[in-house]
C-alpha positions in Angstrom: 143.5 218.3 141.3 142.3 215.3 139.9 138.7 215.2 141.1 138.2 218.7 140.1 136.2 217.5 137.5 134.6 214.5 138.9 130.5 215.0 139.2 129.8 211.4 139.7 130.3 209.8 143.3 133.5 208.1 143.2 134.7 205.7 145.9 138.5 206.9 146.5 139.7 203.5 147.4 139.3 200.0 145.7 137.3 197.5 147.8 139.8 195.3 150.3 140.3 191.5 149.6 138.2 190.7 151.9 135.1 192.0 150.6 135.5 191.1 147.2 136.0 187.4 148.8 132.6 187.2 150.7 131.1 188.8 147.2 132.9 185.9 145.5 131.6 183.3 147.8 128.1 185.2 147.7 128.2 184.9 144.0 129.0 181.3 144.1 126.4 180.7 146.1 123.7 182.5 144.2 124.8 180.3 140.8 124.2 177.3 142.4 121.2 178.2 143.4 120.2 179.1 140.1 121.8 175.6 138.6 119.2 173.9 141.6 116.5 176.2 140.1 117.0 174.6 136.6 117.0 171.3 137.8 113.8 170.9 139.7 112.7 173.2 136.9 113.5 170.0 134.6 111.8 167.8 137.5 108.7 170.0 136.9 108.6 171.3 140.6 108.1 174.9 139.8 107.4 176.1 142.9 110.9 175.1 144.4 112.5 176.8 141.2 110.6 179.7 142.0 112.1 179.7 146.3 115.9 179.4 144.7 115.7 181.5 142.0 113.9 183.9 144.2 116.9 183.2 147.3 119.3 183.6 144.5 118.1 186.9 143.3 118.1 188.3 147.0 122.0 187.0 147.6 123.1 188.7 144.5 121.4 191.8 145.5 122.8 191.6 149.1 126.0 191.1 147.4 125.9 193.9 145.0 125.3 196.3 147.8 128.0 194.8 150.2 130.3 196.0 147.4 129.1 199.3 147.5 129.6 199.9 151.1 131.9 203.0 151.8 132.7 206.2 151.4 131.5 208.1 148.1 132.9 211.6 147.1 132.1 214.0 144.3 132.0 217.6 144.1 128.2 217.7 145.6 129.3 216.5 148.7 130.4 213.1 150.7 128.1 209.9 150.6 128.3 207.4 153.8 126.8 204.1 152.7 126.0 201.3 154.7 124.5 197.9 154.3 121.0 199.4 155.4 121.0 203.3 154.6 123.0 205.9 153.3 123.8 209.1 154.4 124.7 212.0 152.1 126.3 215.5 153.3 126.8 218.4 151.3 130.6 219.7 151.6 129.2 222.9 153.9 127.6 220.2 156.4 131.1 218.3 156.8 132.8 220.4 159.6 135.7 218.2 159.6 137.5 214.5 158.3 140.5 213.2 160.2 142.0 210.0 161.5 141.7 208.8 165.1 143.3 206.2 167.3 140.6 204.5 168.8 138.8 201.4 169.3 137.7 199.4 166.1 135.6 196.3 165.1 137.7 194.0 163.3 135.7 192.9 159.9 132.6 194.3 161.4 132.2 191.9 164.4 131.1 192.5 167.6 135.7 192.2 168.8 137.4 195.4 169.0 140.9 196.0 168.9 142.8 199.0 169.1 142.9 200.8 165.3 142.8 203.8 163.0 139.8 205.1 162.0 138.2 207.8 159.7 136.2 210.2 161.9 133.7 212.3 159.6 131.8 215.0 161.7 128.7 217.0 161.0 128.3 221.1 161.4 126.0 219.8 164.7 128.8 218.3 165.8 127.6 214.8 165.7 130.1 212.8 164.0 128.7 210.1 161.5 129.2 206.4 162.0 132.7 205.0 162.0 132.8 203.4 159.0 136.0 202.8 157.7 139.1 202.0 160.0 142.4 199.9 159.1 140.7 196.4 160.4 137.4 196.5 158.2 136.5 194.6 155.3 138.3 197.2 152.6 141.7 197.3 154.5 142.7 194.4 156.9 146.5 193.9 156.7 146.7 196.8 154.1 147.6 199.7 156.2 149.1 201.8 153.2 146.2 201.7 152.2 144.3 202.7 154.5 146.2 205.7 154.9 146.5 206.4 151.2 142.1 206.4 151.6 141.8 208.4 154.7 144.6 211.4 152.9 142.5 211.1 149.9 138.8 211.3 151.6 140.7 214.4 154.0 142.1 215.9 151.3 138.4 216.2 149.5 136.9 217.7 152.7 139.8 220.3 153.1 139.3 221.6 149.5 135.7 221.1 149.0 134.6 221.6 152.3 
């Protein structure tokens, strides 16, 4: 298999279009910020640099982790990460992966619609949070996808797991 040798946490799907647009928009943001920082810099208000080069240093951090949200494999285990937290299970804690027809927020907002989704459970039983399904930010419109992520990601668990 391909990941046979992989020891580094590998995401087994590229980011959707719709994250890599907010990042972009994020990103644009932050540089103007930085451009406003220069200019009252040149006006001699140092303070007010300080507030948008500090605001423009948070939105490029915020961003850089919005593009990491996901699911992370390697041979160590399977890594959950979230906006806030991450959650990392060895392969013997994952008692199963598999899709499910079920309800699912579309891009994360509070709407749901009916959708796929990738169900990860625990030994306990507890199943983690839902975290990717064919309406979130990665895969909106790109159901192929989707399904090519979720075969990958079960694929992982069946070998490794």
């Amino acid at each position: 298999m391909p990941h046979a040798a992989q020891e580094r946490w590998m995401r087994p799907y590229r980011p959707g279009p719709w994250r890599v647009g907010i990042a972009a928009l994020a990103l644009m943001l932050a540089s103007y910020l930085m451009f406003a920082a220069l200019i009252m810099v040149a006006a001699t208000s140092v303070q007010g640099a300080g507030l948008c080069l500090g605001l423009a240093v948070l939105v490029i951090v915020a961003t850089l982790r919005l593009l990491r949200v996901g699911v992370w494999l390697s041979r160590k285990g399977l890594r959950q990460v979230t906006f806030f937290s991450t959650v990392t299970l060895p392969w013997r804690q994952v008692a199963g992966v598999r899709t499910a027809q079920q309800p699912v927020k579309v891009l994360g907002m509070p709407r749901t619609v009916q959708g796929q989704a990738l169900v990860i459970v625990r030994r306990g039983g507890d199943p983690l949070r839902t975290l990717v399904t064919d309406h979130n930010a990665d895969f909106l419109g790109r159901v192929e996808a989707f399904d090519i992520a979720a075969d990958a990601i079960e694929g992982w668990a069946a070998e490794l797991g």
